[in-house]
N, C-alpha and C positions, 0 to 999 in steps of 0.2 A: 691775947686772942690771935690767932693763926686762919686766914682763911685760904682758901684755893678761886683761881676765877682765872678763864682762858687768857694765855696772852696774845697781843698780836701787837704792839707799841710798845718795845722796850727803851727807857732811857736812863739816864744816869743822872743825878739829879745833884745837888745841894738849895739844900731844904735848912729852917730855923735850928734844927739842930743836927746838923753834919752833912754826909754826903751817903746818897744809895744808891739804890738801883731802884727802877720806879717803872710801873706801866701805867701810858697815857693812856686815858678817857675821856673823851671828848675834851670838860675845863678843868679838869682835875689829873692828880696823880695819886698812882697808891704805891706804897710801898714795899719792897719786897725784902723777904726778913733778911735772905741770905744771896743767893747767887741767884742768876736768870736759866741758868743751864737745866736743862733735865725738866722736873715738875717742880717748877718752884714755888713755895708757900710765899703767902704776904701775909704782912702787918695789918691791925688795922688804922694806921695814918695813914691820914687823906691830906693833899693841900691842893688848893687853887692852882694850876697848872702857871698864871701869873704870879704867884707868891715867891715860883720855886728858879730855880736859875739850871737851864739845859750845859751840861757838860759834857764831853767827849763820850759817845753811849759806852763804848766798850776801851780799856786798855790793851791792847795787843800784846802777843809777847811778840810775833812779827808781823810783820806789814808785806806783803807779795804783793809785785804789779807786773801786769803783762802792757806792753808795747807796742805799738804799729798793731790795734787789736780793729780798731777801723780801717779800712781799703782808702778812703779819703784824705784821713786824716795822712796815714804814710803818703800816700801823693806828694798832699801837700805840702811836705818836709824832703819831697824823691825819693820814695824809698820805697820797697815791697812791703806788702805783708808775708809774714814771716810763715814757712808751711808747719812751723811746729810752734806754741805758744813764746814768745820772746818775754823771758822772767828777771826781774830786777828785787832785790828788798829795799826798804824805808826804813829807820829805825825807830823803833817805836816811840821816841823820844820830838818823832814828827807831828805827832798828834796833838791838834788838837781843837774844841770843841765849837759848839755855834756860837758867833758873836765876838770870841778871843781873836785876836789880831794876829795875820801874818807878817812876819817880821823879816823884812828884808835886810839880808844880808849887804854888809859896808863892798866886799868883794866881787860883788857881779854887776856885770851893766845892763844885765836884764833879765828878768823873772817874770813867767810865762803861771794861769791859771790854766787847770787842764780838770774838767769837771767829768766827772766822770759815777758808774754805779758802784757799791762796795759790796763783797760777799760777806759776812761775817760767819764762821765755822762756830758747829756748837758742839763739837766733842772730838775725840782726837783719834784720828785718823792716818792711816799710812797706806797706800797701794789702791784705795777705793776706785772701785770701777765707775764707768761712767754711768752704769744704767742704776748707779747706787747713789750717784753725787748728790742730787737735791738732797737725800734722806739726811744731810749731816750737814745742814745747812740751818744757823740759828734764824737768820732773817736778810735783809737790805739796808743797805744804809746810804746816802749820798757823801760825797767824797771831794775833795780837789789835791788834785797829786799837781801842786806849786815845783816848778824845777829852774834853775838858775840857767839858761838854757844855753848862755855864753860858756859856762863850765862844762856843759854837757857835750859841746861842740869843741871844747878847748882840751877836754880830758881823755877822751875817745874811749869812758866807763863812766857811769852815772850814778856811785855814788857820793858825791861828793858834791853835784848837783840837785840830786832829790833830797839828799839827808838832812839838810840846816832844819835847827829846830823849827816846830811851827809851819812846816814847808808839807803837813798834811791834815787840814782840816775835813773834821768827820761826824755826823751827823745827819737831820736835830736828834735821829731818834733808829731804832734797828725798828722797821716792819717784817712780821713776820709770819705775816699772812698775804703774801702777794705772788701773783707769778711774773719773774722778770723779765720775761720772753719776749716782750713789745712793748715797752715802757718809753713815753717821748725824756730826752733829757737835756736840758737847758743852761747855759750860765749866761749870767748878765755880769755888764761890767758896766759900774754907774747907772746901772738903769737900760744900758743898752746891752739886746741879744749878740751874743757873741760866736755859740754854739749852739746850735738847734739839730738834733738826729732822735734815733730811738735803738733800743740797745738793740731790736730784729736786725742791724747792721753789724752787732759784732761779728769779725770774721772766726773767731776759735769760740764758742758757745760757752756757755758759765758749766755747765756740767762737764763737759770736754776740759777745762782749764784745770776744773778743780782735781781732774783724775792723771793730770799730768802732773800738777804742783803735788800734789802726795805723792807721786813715785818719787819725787828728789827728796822731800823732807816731811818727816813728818808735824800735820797741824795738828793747833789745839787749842781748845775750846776757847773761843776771843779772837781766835788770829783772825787778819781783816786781808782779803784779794781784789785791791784794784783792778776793773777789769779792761780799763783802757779809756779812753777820750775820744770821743769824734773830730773830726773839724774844726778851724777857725777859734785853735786856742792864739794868743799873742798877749804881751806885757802889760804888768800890772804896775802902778808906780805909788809910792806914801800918798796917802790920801781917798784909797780908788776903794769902793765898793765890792767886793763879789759876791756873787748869788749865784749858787747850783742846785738846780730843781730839778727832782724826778718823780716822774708822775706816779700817783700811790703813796710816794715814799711823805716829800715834804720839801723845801728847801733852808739850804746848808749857807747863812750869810755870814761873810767873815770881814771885816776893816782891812786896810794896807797899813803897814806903818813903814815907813822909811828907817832903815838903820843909822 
């Protein structure tokens, strides 16, 4: 049996027998036969949203992050914001889900959480103006774009800093009925606020980014655009907690582990 029902909670699941794609309901999930994109049909399996174990919502084919996208946060590093969005990639191979540990590379002396909102693209796109960008937009997702920030300051290019596996936790879930536009977003470390702003502080808008990153390359459908960090990121060490909450969305906990 096949049924149809609005989505607005996409996640990605494993469940008693294998791994899907799932939309939350309050304490349940349901199953979706095939992909999230477009009109997607569901199954009808159902399980207890505690039964079922959250995974990474989406696989990327890339990961795009924009930089100095807070006026504060550049400060607080000395730097400008940048008058044209500043683009880096992750490889996809960074991802990964709520709860999975970030694994601190043996090579740095220090690794920086940086919490941040995630766009996740629902179809594929090249040149999209701005006054079109939401229209090609699956949902939200909460993010932490983790950077070795000794490497990033020793390399004078960041990927080599962003890239180490695990170095982008993402999640719990894509919301895809929200509007991003003033959204408060949070990390804790151990239990304590670390970053407190709301994205109405981005300085390059999410519709504005996404019509820039489609001039250079084309998305599709899954790719995931970090859209920057506020404030008062700083080191994470084996053992530490984090937690990136964004309101609407949900929050994104992930373990430290030491390498």
């Amino acid at each position: 049996m096949v049924i149809r029902v609005a989505l607005m909670r996409l996640a990605r699941i494993a469940h008693p027998s294998g791994v899907a794609f799932a939309s939350v309901e309050d304490d349940e999930v349901l199953e979706i036969a095939e992909h999230p994109f477009g009109n997607p049909s569901f199954t009808s399996k159902r399980w207890p949203l505690a039964d079922v174990r959250l995974l990474a919502p989406i696989l990327p084919t890339k990961i795009i992050a924009v930089g100095r996208n807070y006026v504060a946060h550049a400060e607080e590093f000395g730097n400008e914001v940048p008058a044209t969005p500043m683009i880096f990639l992750k490889p996809s191979t960074t991802v990964i889900g709520p709860n999975a540990a970030i694994k601190l590379p043996p090579s740095s002396s220090r690794v920086d959480f940086e919490g941040e909102l995630a766009v996740v693209i629902g179809q594929p796109i090249k040149n999209v103006p701005v006054a079109r960008a939401a229209s090609v937009v699956l949902g939200y997702a909460v993010a932490n774009d983790v950077t070795a920030r000794d490497q990033q300051r020793a390399d004078g290019q960041w990927t080599r800093a962003k890239g180490y596996d695990t170095f982008c936790p993402l999640g719990p879930w894509i919301e895809t009925a929200i509007d991003p536009g003033d959204l408060a977003i949070r990390t804790e470390v151990n239990g304590e606020v670390k970053q407190d702003s709301r994205t109405s502080k981005l300085f390059h808008g999410i519709p504005e980014i996404i019509a820039f990153v489609s001039e250079v390359m084309t998305l599709l459908p899954g790719d995931v655009i970090l859209t920057g960090t506020p404030e008062g990121v700083g080191p994470i060490t084996g053992g530490d907690q984090v937690s990136v909450t964004v309101e609407g969305i949900g929050t994104l906990t992930n373990q430290v582990q030491a390498g």
